[in-house]
TIRO-2110 file (N, C-alpha, C; in Angstrom, 1 decimal):
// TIRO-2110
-36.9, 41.8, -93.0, N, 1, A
-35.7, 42.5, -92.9, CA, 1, A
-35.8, 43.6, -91.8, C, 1, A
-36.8, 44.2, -91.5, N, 2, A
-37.0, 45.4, -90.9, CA, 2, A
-36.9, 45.0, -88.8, C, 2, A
-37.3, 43.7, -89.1, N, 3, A
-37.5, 43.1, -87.6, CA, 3, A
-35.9, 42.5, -87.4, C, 3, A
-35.0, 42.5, -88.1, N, 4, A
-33.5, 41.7, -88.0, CA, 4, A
-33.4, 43.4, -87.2, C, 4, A
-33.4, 44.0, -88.4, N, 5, A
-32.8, 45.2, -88.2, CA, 5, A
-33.1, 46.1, -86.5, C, 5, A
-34.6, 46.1, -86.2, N, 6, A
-34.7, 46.3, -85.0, CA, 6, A
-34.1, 45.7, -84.0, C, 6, A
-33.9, 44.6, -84.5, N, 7, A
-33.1, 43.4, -83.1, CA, 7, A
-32.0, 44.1, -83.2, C, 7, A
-31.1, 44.2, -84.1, N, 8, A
-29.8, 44.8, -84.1, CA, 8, A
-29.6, 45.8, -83.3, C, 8, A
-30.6, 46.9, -83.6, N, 9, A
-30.8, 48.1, -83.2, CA, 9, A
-30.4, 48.4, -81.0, C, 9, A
-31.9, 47.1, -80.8, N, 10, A
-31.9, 47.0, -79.6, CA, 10, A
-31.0, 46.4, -78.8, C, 10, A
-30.2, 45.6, -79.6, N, 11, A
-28.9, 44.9, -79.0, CA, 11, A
-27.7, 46.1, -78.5, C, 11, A
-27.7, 46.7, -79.9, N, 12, A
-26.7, 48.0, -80.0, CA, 12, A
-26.7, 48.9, -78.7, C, 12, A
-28.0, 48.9, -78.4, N, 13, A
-28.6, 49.9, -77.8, CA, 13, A
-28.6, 49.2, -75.8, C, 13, A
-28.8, 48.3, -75.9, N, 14, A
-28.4, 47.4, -74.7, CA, 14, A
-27.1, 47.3, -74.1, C, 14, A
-26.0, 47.0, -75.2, N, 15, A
-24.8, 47.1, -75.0, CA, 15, A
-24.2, 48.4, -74.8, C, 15, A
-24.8, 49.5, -75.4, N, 16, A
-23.9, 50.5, -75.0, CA, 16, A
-24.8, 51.0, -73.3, C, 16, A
-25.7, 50.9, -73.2, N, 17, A
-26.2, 51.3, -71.5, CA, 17, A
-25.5, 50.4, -70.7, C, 17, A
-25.6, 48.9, -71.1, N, 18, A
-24.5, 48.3, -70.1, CA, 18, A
-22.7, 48.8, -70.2, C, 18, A
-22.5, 49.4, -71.3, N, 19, A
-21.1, 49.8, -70.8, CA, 19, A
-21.1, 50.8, -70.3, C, 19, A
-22.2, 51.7, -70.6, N, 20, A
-22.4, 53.2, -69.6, CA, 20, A
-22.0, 52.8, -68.2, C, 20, A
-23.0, 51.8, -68.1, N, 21, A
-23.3, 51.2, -66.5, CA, 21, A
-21.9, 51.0, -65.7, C, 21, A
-21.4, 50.1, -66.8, N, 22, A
-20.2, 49.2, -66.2, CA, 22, A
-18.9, 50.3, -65.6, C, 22, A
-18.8, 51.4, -66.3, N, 23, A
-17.8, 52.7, -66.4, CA, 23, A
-18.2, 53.3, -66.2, C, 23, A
-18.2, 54.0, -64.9, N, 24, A
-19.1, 55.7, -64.6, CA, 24, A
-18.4, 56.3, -64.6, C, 24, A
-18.0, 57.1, -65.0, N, 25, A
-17.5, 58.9, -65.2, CA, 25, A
-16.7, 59.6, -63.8, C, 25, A
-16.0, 60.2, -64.0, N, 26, A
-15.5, 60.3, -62.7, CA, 26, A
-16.9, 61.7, -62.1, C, 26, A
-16.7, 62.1, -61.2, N, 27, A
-18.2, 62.5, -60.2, CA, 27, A
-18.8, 64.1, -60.9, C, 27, A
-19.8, 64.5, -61.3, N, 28, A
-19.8, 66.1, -61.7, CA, 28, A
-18.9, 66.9, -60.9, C, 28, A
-19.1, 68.1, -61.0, N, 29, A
-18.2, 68.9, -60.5, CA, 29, A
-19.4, 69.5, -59.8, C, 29, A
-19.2, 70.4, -58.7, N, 30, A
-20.3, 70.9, -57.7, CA, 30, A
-21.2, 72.5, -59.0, C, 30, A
-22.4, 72.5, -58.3, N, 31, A
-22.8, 73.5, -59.5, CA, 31, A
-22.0, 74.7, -59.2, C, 31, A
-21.9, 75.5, -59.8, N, 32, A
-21.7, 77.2, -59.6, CA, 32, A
-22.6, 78.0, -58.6, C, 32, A
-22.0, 79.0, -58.1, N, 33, A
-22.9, 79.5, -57.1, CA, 33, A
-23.4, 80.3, -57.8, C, 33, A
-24.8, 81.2, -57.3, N, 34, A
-25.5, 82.0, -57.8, CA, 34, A
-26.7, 81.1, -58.8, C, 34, A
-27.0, 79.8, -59.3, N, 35, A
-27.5, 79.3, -59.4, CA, 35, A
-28.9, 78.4, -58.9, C, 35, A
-29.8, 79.3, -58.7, N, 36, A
-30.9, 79.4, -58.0, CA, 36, A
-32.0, 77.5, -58.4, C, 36, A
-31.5, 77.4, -59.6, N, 37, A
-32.8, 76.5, -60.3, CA, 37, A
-31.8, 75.5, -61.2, C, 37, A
-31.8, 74.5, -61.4, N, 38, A
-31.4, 73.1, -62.1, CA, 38, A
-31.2, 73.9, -63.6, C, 38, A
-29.5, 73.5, -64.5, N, 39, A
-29.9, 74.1, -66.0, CA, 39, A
-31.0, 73.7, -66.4, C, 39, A
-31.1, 72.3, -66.3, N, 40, A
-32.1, 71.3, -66.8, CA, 40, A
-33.2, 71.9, -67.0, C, 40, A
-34.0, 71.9, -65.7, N, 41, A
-34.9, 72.9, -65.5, CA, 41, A
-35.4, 74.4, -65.9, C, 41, A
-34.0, 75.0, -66.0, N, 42, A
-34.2, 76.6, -66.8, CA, 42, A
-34.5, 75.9, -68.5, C, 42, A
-34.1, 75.2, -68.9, N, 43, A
-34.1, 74.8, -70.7, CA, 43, A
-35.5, 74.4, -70.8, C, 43, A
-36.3, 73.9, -69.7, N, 44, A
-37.3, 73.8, -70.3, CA, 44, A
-38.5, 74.5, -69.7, C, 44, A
-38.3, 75.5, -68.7, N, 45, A
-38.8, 76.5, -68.4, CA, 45, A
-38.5, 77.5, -69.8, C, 45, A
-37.7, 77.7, -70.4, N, 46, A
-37.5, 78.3, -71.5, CA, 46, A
-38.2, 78.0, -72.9, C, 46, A
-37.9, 76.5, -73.2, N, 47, A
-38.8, 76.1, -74.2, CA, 47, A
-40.2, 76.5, -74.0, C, 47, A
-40.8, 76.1, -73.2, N, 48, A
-42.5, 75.9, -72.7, CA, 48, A
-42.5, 77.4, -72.8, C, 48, A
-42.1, 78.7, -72.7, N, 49, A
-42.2, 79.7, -72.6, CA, 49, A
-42.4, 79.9, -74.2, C, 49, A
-41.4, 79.8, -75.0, N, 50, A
-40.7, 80.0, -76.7, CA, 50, A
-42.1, 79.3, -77.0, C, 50, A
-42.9, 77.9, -76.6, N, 51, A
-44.4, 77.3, -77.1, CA, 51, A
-45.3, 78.0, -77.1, C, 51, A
-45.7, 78.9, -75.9, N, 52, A
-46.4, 79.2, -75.7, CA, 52, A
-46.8, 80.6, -76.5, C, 52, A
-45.6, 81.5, -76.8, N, 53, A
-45.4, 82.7, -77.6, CA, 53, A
-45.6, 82.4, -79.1, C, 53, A
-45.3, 81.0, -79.4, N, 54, A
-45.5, 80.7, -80.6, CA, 54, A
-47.4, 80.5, -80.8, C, 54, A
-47.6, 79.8, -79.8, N, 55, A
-49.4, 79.3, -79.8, CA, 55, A
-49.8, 81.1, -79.7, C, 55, A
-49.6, 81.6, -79.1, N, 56, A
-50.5, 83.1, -79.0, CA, 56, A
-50.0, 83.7, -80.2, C, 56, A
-49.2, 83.7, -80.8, N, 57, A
-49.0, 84.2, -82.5, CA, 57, A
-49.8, 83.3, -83.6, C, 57, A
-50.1, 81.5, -83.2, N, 58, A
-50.9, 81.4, -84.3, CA, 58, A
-52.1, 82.0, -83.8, C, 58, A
-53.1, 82.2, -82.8, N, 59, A
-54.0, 82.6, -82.2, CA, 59, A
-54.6, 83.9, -82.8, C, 59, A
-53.3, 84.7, -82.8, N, 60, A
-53.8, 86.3, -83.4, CA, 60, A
-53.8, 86.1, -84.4, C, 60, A
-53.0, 85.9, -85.2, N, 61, A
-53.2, 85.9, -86.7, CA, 61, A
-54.2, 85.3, -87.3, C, 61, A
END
């Protein structure tokens, strides 16, 4: 049952990237000025930061 179920899963999952594919979005919008660095990139400059403050608090304690 569990291998039907994966198949399904990956069909599902096939189909919706091929309609991604098939219909693209009309174009982003240009970034904002004053934006030095990718959001993208600040979120995970941010996280990795929030990890790291978390690892030096289990450390001290």
């Amino acid at each position: 049952m569990k291998a039907r179920s994966y198949k399904i899963l990956i069909l599902l999952l096939l189909g919706v990237v091929l309609v991604a594919n098939a219909a693209p979005g009309p174009p982003p919008p240009p970034p904002p000025p004053g934006l030095p660095i990718d959001m993208g990139v600040g979120v995970l400059i941010l996280a990795a930061l929030g990890l790291g403050v978390v690892k030096l608090k289990k450390q001290t304690l």
